[in-house]
C-alpha positions as YAML, in Angstrom:
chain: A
units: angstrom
residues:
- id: 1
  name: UNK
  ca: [-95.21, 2.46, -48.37]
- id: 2
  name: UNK
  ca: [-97.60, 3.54, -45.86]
- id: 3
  name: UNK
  ca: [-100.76, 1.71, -44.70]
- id: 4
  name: UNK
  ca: [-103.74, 3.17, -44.72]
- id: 5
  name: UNK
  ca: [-105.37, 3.19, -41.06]
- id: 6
  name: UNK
  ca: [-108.95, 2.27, -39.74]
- id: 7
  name: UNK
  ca: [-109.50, 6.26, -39.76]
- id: 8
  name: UNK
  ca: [-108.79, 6.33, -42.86]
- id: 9
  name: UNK
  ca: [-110.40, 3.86, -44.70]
- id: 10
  name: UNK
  ca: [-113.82, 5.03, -42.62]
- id: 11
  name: UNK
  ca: [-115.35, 1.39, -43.52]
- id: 12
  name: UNK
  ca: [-118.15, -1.10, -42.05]
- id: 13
  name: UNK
  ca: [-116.28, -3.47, -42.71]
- id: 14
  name: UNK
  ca: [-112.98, -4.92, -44.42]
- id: 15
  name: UNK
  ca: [-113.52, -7.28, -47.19]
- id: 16
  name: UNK
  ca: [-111.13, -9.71, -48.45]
- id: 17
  name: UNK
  ca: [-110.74, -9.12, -52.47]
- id: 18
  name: UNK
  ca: [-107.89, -12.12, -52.95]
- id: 19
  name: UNK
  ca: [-105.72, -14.48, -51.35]
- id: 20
  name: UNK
  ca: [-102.44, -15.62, -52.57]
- id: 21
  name: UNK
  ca: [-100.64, -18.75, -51.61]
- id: 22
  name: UNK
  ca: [-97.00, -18.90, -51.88]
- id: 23
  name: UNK
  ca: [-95.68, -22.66, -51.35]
- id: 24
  name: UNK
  ca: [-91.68, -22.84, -50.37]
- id: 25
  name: UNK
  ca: [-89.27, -25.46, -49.80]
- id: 26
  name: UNK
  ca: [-86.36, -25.71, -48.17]
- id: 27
  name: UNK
  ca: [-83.56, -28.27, -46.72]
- id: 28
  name: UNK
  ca: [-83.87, -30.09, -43.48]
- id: 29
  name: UNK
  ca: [-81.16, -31.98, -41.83]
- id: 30
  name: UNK
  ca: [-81.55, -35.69, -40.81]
- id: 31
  name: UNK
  ca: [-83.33, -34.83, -37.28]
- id: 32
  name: UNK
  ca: [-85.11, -37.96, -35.45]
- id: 33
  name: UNK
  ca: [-88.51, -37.30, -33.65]
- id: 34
  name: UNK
  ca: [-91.20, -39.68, -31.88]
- id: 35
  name: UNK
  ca: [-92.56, -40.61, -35.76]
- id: 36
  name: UNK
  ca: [-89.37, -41.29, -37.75]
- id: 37
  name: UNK
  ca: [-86.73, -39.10, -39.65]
- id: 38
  name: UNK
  ca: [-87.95, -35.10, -41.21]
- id: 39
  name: UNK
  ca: [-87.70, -35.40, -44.74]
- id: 40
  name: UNK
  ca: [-84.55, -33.91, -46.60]
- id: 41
  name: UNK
  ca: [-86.88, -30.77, -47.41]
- id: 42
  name: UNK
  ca: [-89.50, -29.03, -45.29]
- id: 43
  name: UNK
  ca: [-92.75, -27.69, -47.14]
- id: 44
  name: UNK
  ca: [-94.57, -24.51, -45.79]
- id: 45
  name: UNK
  ca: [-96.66, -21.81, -47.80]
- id: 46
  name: UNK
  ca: [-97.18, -18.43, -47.41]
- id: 47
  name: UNK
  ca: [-100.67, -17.05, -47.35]
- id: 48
  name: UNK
  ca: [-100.99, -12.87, -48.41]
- id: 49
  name: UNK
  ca: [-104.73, -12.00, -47.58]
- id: 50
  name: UNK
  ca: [-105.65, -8.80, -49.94]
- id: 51
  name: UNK
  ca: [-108.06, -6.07, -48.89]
- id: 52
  name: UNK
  ca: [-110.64, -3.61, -50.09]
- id: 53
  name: UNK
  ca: [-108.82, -1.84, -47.93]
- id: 54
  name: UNK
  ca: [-105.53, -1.41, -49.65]
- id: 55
  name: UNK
  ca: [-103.66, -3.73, -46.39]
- id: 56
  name: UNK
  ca: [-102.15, -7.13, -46.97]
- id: 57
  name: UNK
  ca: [-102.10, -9.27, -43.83]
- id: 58
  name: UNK
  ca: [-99.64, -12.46, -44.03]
- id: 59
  name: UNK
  ca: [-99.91, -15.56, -42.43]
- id: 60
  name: UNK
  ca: [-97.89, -19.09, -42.90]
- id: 61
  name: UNK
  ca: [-98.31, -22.87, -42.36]
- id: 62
  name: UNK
  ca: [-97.58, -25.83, -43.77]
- id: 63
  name: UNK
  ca: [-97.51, -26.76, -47.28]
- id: 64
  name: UNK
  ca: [-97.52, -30.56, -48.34]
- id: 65
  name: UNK
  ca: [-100.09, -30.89, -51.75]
- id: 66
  name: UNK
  ca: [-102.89, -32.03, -49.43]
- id: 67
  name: UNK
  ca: [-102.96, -28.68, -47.30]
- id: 68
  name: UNK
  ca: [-102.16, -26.76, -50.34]
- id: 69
  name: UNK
  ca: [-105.35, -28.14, -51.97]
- id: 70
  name: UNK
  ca: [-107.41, -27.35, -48.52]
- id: 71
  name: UNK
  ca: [-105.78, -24.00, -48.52]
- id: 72
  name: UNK
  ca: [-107.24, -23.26, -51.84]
- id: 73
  name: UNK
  ca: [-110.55, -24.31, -51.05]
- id: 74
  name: UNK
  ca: [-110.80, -22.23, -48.47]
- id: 75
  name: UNK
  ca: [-108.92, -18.85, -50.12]
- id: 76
  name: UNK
  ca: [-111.77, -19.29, -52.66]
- id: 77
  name: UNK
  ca: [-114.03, -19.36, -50.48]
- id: 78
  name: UNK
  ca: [-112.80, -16.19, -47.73]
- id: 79
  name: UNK
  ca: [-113.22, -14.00, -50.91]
- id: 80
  name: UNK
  ca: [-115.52, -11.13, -49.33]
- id: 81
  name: UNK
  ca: [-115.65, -12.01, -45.99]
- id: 82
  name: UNK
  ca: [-114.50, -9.35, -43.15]
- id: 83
  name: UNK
  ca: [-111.34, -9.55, -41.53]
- id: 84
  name: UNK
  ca: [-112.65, -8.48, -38.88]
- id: 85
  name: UNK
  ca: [-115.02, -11.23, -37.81]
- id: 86
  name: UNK
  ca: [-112.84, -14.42, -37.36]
- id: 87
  name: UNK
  ca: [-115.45, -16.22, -36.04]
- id: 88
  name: UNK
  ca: [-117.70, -15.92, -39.63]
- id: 89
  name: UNK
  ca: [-114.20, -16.75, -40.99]
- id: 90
  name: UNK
  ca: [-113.91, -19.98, -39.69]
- id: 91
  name: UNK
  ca: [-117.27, -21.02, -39.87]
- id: 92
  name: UNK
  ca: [-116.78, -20.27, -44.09]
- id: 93
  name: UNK
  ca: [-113.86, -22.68, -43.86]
- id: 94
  name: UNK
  ca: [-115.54, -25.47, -42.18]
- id: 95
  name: UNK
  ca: [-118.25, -25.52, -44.68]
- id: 96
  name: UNK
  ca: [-115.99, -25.10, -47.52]
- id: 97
  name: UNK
  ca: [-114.06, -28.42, -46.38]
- id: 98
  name: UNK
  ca: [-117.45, -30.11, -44.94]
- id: 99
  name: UNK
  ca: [-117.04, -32.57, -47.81]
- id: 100
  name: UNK
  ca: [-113.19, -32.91, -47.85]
- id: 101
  name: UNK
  ca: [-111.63, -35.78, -49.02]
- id: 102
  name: UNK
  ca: [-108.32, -35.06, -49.17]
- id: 103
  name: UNK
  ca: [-105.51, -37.34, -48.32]
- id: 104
  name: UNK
  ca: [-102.58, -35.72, -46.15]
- id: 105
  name: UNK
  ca: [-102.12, -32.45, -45.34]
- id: 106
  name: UNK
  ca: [-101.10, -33.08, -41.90]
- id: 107
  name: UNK
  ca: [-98.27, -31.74, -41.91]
- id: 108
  name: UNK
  ca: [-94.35, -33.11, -42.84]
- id: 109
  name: UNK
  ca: [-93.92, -34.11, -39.03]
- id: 110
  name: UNK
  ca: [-96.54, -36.80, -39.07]
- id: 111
  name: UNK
  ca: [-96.95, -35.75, -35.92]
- id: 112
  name: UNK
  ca: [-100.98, -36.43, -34.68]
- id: 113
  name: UNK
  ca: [-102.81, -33.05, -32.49]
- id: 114
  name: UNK
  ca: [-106.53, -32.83, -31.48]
- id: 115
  name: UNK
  ca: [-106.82, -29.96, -33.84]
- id: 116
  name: UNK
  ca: [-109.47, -30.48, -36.51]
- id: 117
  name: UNK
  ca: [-108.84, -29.73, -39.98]
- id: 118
  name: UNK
  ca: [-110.75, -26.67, -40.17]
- id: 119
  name: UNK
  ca: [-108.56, -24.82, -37.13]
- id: 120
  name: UNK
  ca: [-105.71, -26.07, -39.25]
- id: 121
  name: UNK
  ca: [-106.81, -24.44, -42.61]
- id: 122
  name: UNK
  ca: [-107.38, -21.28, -40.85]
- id: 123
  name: UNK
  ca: [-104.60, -20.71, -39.45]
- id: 124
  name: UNK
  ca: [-103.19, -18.77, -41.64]
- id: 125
  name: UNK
  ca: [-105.69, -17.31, -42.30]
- id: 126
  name: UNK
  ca: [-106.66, -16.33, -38.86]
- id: 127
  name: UNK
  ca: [-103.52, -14.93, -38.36]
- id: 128
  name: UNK
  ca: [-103.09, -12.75, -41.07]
- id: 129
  name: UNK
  ca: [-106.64, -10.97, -40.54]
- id: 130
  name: UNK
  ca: [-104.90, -10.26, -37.16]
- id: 131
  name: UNK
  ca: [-102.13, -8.55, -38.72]
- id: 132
  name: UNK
  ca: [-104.43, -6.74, -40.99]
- id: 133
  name: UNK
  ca: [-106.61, -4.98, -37.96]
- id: 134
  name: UNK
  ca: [-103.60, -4.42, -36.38]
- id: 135
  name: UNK
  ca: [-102.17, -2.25, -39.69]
- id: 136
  name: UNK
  ca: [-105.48, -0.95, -39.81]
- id: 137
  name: UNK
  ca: [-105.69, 0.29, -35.79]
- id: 138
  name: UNK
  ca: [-102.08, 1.21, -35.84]
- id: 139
  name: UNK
  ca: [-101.17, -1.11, -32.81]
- id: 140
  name: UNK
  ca: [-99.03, -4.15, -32.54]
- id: 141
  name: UNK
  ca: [-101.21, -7.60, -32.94]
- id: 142
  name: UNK
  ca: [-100.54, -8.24, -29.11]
- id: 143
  name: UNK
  ca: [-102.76, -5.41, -27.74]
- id: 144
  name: UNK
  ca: [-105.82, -7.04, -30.13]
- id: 145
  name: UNK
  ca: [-105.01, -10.26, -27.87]
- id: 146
  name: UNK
  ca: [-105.38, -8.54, -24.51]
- id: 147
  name: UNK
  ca: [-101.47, -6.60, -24.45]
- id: 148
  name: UNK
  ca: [-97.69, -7.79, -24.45]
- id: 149
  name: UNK
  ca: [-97.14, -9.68, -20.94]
- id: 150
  name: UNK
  ca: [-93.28, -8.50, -21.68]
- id: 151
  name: UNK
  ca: [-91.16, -6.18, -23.83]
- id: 152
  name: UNK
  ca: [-88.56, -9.24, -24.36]
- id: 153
  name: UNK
  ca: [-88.49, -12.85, -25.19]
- id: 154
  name: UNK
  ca: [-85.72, -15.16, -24.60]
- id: 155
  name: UNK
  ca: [-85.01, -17.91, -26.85]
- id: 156
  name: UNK
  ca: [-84.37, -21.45, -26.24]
- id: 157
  name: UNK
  ca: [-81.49, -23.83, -28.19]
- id: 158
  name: UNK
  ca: [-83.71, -26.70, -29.76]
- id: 159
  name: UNK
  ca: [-81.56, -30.04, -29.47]
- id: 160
  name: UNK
  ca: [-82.46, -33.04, -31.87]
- id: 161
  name: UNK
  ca: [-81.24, -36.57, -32.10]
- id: 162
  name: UNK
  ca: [-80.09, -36.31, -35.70]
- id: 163
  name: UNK
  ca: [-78.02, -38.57, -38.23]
- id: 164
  name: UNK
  ca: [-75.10, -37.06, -39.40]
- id: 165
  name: UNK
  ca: [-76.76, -37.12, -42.80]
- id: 166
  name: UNK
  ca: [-79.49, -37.61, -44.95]
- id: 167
  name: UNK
  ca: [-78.87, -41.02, -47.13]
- id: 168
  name: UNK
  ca: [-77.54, -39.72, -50.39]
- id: 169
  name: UNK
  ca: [-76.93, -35.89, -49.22]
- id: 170
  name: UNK
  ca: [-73.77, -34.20, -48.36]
- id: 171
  name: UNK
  ca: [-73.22, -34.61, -44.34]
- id: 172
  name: UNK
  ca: [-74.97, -32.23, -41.98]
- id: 173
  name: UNK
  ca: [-72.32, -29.74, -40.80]
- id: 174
  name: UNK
  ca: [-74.15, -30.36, -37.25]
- id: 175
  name: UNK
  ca: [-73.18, -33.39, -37.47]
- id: 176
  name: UNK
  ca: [-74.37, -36.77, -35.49]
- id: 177
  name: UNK
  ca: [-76.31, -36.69, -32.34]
- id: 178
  name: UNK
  ca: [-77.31, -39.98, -31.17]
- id: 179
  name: UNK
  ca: [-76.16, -40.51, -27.59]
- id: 180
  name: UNK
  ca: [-75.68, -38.14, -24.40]
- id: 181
  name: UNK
  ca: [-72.57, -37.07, -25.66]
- id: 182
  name: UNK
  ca: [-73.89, -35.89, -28.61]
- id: 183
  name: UNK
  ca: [-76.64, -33.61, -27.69]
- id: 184
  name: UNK
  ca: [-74.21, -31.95, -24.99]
- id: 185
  name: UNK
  ca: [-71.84, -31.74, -28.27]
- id: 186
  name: UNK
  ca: [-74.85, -29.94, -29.85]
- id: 187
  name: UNK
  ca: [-76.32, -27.98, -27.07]
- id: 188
  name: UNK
  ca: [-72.27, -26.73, -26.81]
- id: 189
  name: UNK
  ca: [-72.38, -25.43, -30.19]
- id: 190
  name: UNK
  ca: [-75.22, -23.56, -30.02]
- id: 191
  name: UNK
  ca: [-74.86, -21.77, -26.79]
- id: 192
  name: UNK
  ca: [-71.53, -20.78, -27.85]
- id: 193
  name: UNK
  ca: [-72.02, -19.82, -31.19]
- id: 194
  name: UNK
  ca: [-76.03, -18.15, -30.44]
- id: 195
  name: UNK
  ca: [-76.12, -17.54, -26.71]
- id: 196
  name: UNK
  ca: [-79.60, -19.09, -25.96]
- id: 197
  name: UNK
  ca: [-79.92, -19.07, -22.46]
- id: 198
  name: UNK
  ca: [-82.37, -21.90, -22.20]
- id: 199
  name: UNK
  ca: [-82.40, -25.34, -23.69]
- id: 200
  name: UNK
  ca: [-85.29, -27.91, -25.09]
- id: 201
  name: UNK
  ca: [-84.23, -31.79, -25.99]
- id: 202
  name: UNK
  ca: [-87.03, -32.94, -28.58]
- id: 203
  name: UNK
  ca: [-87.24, -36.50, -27.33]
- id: 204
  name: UNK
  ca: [-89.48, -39.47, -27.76]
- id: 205
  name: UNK
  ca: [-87.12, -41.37, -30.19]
- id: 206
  name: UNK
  ca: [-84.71, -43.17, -27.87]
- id: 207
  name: UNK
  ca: [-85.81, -44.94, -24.09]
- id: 208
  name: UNK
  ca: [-86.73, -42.95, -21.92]
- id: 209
  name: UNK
  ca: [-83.59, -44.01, -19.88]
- id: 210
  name: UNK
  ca: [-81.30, -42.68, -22.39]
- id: 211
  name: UNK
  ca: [-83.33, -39.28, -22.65]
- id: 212
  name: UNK
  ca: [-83.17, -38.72, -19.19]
- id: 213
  name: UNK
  ca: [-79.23, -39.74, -19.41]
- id: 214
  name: UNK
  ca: [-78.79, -36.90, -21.78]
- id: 215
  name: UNK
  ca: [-80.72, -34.59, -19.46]
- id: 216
  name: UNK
  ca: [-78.45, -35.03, -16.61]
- id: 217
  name: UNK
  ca: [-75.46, -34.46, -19.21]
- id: 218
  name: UNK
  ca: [-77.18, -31.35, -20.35]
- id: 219
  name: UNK
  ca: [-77.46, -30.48, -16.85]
- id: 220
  name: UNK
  ca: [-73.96, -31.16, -15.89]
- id: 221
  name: UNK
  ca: [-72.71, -29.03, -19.04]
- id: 222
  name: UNK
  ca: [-74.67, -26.15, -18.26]
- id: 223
  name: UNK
  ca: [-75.46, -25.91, -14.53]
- id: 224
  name: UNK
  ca: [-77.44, -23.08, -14.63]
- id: 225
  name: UNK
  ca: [-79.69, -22.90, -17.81]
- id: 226
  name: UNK
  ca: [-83.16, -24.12, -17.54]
- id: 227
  name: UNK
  ca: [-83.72, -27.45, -19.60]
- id: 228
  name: UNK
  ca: [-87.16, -28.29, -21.19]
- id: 229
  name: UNK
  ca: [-87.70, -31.66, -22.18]
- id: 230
  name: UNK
  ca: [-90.55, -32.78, -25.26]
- id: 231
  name: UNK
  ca: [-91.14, -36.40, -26.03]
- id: 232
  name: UNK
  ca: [-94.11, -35.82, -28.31]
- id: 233
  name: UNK
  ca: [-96.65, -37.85, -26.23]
- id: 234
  name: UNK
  ca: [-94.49, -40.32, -26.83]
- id: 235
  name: UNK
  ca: [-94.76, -42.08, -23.40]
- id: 236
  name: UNK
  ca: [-97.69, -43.70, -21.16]
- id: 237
  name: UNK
  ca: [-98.82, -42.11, -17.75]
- id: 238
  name: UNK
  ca: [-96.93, -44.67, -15.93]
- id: 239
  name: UNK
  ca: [-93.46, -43.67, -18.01]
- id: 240
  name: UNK
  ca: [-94.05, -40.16, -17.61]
- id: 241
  name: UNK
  ca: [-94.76, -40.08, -14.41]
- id: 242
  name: UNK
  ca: [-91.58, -41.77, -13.00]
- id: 243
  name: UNK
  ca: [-89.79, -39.80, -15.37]
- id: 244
  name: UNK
  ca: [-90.72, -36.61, -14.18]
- id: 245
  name: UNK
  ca: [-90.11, -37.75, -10.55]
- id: 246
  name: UNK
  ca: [-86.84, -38.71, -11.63]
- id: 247
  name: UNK
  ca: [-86.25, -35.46, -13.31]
- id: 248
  name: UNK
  ca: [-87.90, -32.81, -10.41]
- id: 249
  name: UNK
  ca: [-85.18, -30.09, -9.87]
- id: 250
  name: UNK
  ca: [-83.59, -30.69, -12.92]
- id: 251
  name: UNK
  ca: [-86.37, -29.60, -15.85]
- id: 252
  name: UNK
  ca: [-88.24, -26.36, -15.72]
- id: 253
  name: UNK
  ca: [-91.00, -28.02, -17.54]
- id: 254
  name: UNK
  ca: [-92.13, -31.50, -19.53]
- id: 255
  name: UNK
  ca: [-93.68, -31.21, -22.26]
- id: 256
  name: UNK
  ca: [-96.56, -33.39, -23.65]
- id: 257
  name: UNK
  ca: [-94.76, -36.36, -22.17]
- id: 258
  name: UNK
  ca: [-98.29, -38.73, -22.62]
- id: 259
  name: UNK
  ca: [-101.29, -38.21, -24.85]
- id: 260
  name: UNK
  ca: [-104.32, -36.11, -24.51]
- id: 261
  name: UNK
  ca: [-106.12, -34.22, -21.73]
- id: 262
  name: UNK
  ca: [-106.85, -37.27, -19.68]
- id: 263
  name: UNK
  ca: [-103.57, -38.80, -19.37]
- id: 264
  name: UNK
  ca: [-101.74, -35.01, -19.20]
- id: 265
  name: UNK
  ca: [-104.11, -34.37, -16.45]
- id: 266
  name: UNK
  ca: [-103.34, -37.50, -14.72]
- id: 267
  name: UNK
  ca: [-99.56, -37.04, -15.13]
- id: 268
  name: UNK
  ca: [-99.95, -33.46, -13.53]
- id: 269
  name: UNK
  ca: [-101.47, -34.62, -10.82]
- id: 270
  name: UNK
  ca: [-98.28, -36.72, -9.45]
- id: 271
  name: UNK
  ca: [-95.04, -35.08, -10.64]
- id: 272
  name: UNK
  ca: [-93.87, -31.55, -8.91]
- id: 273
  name: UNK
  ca: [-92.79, -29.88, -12.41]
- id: 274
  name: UNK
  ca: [-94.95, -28.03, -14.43]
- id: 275
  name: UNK
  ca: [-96.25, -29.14, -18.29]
- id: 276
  name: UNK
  ca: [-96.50, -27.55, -21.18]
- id: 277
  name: UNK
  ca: [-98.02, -28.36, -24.30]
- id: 278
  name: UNK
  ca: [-98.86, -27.82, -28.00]
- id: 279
  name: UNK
  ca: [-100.52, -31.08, -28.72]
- id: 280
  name: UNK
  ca: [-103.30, -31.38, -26.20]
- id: 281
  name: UNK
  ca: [-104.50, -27.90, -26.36]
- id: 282
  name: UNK
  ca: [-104.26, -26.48, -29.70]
- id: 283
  name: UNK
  ca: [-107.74, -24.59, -29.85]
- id: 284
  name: UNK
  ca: [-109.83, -22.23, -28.13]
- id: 285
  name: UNK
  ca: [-112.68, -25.21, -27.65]
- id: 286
  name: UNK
  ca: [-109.33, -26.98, -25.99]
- id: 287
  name: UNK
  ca: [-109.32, -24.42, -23.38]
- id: 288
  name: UNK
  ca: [-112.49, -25.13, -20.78]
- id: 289
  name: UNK
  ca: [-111.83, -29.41, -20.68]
- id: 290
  name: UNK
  ca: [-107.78, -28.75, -20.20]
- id: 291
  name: UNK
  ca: [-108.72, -26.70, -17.38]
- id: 292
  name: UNK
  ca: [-111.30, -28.25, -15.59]
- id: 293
  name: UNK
  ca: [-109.11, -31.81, -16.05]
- id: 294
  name: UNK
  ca: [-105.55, -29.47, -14.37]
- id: 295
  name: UNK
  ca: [-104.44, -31.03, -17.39]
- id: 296
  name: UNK
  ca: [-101.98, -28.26, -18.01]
...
């Protein structure tokens, strides 16, 4: 079916009219990060944002029963506002969970961000009034963000330590990835069988001696494809610091090796190799202190 454009809808605005949250689950092999073991299933819901306008944007998240209830809460309450104004959007959310309560809702991960729990409700949200202007306009989400920096994207093999099953469950095809050996074993697979042409070791779960142990392997294996290594802010300055010495010509980039913009900043400032994150900088309001620290 057709969508209606901006042109033709000729409106001030574009109200929301209903908001439909999907919840889905699905099975997760036994991978190992900085906080434990994923669960045997991962939870995730889809949101569908209706419009006056005849457009339905989507949007997606996570979906354990304490988001699901914040989602809710906030659905009901984005019921008339305009897509169009995100800002109004998220200021309706933060007042609809001003007196939350709710346990959980973090996420199946466990893993802990500086994003509030507003930016985290709206999400969704956010992003699927983005893909209703862009219906609306008749142009691709990235030119309401400033315009595509590329026409292509290539993908990166993400490596896991990982059991070779979940206690009770049927063994992981993948099999067991606990030691150098392993991940190369891994890494093998899925370059062969996918062709990523880049590779990213989630680590934090073993010392950081054995991590960098499987780096070298990876490196050995696959001479020239660019390794990314992500310990989850699992290590102090001091660790992540000599480990990114240690791994300088070997990594394109470490990712949230310490906590927060401080100690990111701090680790910048002494190892050659760029960072990356998604833990210290998750918001917009994240932007000006990351910068002024170099924490990124």
């Amino acid at each position: 079916m057709t969508q209606p454009t901006l042109q033709q809808t000729h409106l001030e605005q574009v109200a929301i009219t209903g908001i439909t949250i999907t919840p889905v689950a699905f099975a997760d092999p036994p991978l190992l990060n900085t906080v434990g073991v994923h669960e045997p299933f991962a939870l995730r819901a889809i949101v569908q944002v209706h419009t006056d306008a005849g457009v339905t944007g989507l949007g997606e998240t996570y979906g354990d029963a304490g988001h699901l209830q914040r989602l809710h809460s906030a659905a009901e309450a984005l019921t008339g506002a305009d897509v169009f104004n995100i800002n109004r959007m998220r200021q309706t959310v933060a007042r609809a969970l001003a007196a939350d309560t709710v346990q959980g809702g973090h996420g199946m991960s466990g893993m802990v961000t500086g994003s509030s729990t507003a930016d985290r409700v709206l999400s969704p949200f956010d992003v699927a009034a983005l893909d209703i202007q862009g219906k609306l306009l008749g142009r691709p989400v990235a030119d309401l963000l400033g315009g595509a920096a590329r026409d292509t994207v290539a993908f990166s093999g993400y490596l896991f330590y990982k059991w070779d099953t979940h206690p009770g469950f049927e063994p992981d095809p993948w099999g067991e990835a606990l030691d150098p050996d392993g991940i190369v074993a891994q890494a093998r697979t899925m370059v062969d069988r996918y062709g990523f042409s880049a590779l990213k070791l989630k680590g934090g779960v073993f010392a950081p001696d054995q991590e960098t142990a499987a780096i070298k392997a990876l490196r050995a294996e696959f001479p020239d494809l660019p390794l990314r290594l992500d310990p989850n802010a699992a290590w102090t300055v001091e660790t992540s610091i000599k480990i990114g010495r240690e791994l300088d010509g070997i990594l394109e980039y470490l990712e949230d090796p310490t906590p927060g913009i401080a100690g990111m900043a701090e680790v910048r400032a002494n190892v050659p190799m760029p960072l990356a994150t998604n833990m210290c900088v998750v918001s917009f309001n994240d932007l000006p202190p990351a910068i002024a620290a170099g924490a990124v």
